[in-house]
N, C-alpha and C positions, 0 to 999 in steps of 0.2 A: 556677885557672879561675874565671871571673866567675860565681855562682848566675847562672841564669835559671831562673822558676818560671812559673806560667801556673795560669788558672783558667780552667776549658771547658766552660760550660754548654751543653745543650743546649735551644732554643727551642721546648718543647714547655709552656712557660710562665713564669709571672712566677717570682722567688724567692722563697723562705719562708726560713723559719728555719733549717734541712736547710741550704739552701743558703750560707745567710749566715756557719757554721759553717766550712765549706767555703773561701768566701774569705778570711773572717780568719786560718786557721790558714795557707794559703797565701801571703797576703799577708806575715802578720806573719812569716814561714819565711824569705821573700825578703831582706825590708826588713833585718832582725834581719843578716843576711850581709851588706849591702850589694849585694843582688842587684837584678837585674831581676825586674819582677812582667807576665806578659802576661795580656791576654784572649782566648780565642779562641772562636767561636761555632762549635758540632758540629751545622749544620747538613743533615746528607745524608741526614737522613732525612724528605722534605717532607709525607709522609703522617701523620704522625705533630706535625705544628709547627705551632702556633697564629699564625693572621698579628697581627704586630705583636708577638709575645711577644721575640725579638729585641731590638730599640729599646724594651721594656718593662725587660729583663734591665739592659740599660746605662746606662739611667735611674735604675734602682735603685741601681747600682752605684758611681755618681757622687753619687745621695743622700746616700748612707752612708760617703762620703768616700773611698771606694777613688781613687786616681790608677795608670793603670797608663802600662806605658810602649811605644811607638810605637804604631802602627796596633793595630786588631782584627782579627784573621787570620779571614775566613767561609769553613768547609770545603768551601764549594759553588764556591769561587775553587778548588778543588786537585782535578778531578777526574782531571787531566792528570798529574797528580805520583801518582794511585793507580792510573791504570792502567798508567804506565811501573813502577811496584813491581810488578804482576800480571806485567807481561809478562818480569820480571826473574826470580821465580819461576816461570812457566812454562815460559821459556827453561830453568832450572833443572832439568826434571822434578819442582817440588817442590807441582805442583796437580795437580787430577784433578775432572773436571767428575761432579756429583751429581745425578738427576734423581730421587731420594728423595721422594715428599711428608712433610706434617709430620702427618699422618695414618696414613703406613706408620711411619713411626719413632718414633708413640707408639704401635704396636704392639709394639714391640721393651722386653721387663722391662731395660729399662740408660739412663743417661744417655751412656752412650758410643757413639759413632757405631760400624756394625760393618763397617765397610768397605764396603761392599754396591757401591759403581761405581769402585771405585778402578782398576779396566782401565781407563776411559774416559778416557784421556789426549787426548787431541785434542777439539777445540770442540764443543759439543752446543745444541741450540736448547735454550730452558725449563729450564734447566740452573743452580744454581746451581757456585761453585767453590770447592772445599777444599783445603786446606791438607793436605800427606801429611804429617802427623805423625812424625815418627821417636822410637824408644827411645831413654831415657833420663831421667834426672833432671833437672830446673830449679832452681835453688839461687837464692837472691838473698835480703841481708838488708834488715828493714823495719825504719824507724827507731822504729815504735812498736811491731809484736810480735813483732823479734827474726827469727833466723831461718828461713827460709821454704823447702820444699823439693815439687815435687809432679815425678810421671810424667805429662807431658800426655797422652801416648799412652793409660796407664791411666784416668786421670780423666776426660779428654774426649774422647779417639782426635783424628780428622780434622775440624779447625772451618771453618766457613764464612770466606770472606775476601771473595766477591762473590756477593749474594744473587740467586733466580731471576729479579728483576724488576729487577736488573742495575743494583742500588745495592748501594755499597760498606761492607763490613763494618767498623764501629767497632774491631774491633782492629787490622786493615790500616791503616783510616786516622791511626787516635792514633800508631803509630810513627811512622807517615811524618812527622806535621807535627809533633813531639815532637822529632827529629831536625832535620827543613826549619828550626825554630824556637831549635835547640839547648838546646833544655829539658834542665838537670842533674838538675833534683827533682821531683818529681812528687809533689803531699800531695793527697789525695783521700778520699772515706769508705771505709770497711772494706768496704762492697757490692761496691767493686770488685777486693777485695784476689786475689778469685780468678781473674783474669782478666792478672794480671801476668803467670806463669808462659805464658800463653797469648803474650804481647806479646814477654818478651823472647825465645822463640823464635822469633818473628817475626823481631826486630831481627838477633838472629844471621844467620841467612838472609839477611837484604838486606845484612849489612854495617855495621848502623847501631848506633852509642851506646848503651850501656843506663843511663841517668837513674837517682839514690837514691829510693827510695820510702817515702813515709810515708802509711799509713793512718788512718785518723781513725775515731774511735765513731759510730757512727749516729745521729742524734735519734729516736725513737719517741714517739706519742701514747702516752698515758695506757692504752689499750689492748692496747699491747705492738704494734703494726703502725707500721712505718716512715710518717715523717715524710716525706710524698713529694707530689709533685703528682696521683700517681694516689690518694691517698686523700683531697685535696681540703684538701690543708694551706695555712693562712690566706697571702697575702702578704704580704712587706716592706709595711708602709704607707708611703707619701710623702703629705709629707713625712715624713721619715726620723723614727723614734722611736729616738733614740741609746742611750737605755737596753737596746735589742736586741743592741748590740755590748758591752755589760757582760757582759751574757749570755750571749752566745758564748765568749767569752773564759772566762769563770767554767764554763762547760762544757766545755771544754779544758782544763782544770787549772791557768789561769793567774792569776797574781799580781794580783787586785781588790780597791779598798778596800772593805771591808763594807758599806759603806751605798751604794755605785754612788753616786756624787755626779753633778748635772746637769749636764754636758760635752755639748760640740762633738762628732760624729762624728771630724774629725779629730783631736780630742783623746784622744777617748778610743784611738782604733788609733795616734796616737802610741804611748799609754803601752803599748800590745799588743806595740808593737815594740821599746821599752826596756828591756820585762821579761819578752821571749820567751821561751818553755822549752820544747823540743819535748819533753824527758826528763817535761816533767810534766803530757801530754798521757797522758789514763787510755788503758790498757791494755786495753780495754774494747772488745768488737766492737757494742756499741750505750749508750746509755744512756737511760733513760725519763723524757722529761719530766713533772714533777709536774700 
């Protein structure tokens, strides 16, 4: 089977370093197999998206010598393809419409949903839609830490898959287009390593693939708080300072000459992809930049 891998930012701003981590180790994942490498923009949440961050993301990404390959998939193109997935699990019995606020359910001591409207099987105005969770264990091994095992039912009970203001929910939609896309691999940071087990019972349910997965170390400021957009983390500069893909790389555990000599963008994620090694990606649910 041909890799395909894919990098899926979401346009809630430019990339940083966090990010650039992100695409190399996906990129060089791809390349390293003779895979395909895609882009796709996780646009569906507009309240939340910076205008022009989008066309900023691809700019960057082109800077720093990524080439992916065909179109760029924008999740605002698929909302047609997630409500036929809704209506495939509702046909199912496997939703139940939620009219919970997020005020009654931080009055609940548990991060688990506790069923509270789960009667409510038929359409509801102001309503968002969950997912009936069923017992059982979720298994699935991760190529950086090993095997993986959770009870959704216990950990999260019943998740959201269509929110009240009737935008769709990031784990609904990542399988759908992860599948629609035929994504085999899936390399992403450690943030989101607990959200698999939520995804591939999803995928079950619809019928769909379940993609290998590899988690990646987090970047963190010097403070110990994630390297993120909401904490106002610097952007990629462009023109590209190729010396940022040394350092990604070198934060991955991979193979760099010591002194980072002055290279091409594409040069240097050449060499990312001649001397890949996912096995010597740290084990490491974050690492703190100096």
């Amino acid at each position: 089977m041909t890799y395909v891998g894919r990098f899926a930012p979401s346009p809630t701003g430019p990339l940083h370093f966090g990010s650039l981590v992100a695409a190399v180790a996906s990129y060089c994942d791809a390349r390293a197999a003779a895979g395909r490498w895609l882009v796709r923009m996780e646009d569906i949440d507009p309240l939340r998206e910076m205008p022009g961050a989008a066309r900023r993301i691809l700019d960057q990404l082109a800077a720093y010598g990524f080439e992916w390959d065909g179109g760029v998939l924008f999740q605002s193109t698929r909302l047609e393809a997630y409500r036929a997935a809704l209506d495939a699990l509702r046909l199912g019995g496997k939703v139940f419409w939620c009219r919970c606020s997020r005020a009654e359910l931080a009055r609940i001591d548990s991060a688990v949903y506790p069923g509270t409207c789960r009667a409510f099987t038929a359409p509801r105005d102001d309503a968002a839609m969950r997912l009936r969770v069923a017992d059982g264990v979720v298994e699935f091994y991760d190529r950086v830490f090993g095997p993986q095992r959770e009870d959704v039912a216990e950990t999260v009970g019943d998740f959201v898959v269509q929110r009240r203001d009737g935008l769709f929910a990031y784990q609904l939609a990542v399988v759908v287009d992860d599948a629609f896309q035929g994504v085999t691999d899936v390399v992403r940071g450690a943030d989101l390593l607990d959200n698999t087990a939520r995804q591939i019972a999803l995928q079950r349910l619809l019928g769909l693939p379940t993609p290998r997965y590899m988690h990646l170390p987090l970047a963190l400021n010097a403070d110990g708080s994630k390297l993120s957009k909401q904490t106002h983390a610097r952007e990629l500069p462009t023109p590209a300072d190729s010396g940022l893909l040394w350092q990604a790389l070198a934060f991955l555990g991979q193979a760099v000459p010591p002194d980072m000599p002055p290279a091409t963008c594409a040069e240097i994620l050449r060499h990312g992809v001649r001397h890949w090694s996912a096995a010597a990606v740290p084990r490491s649910s974050s690492v703190r930049l100096a």
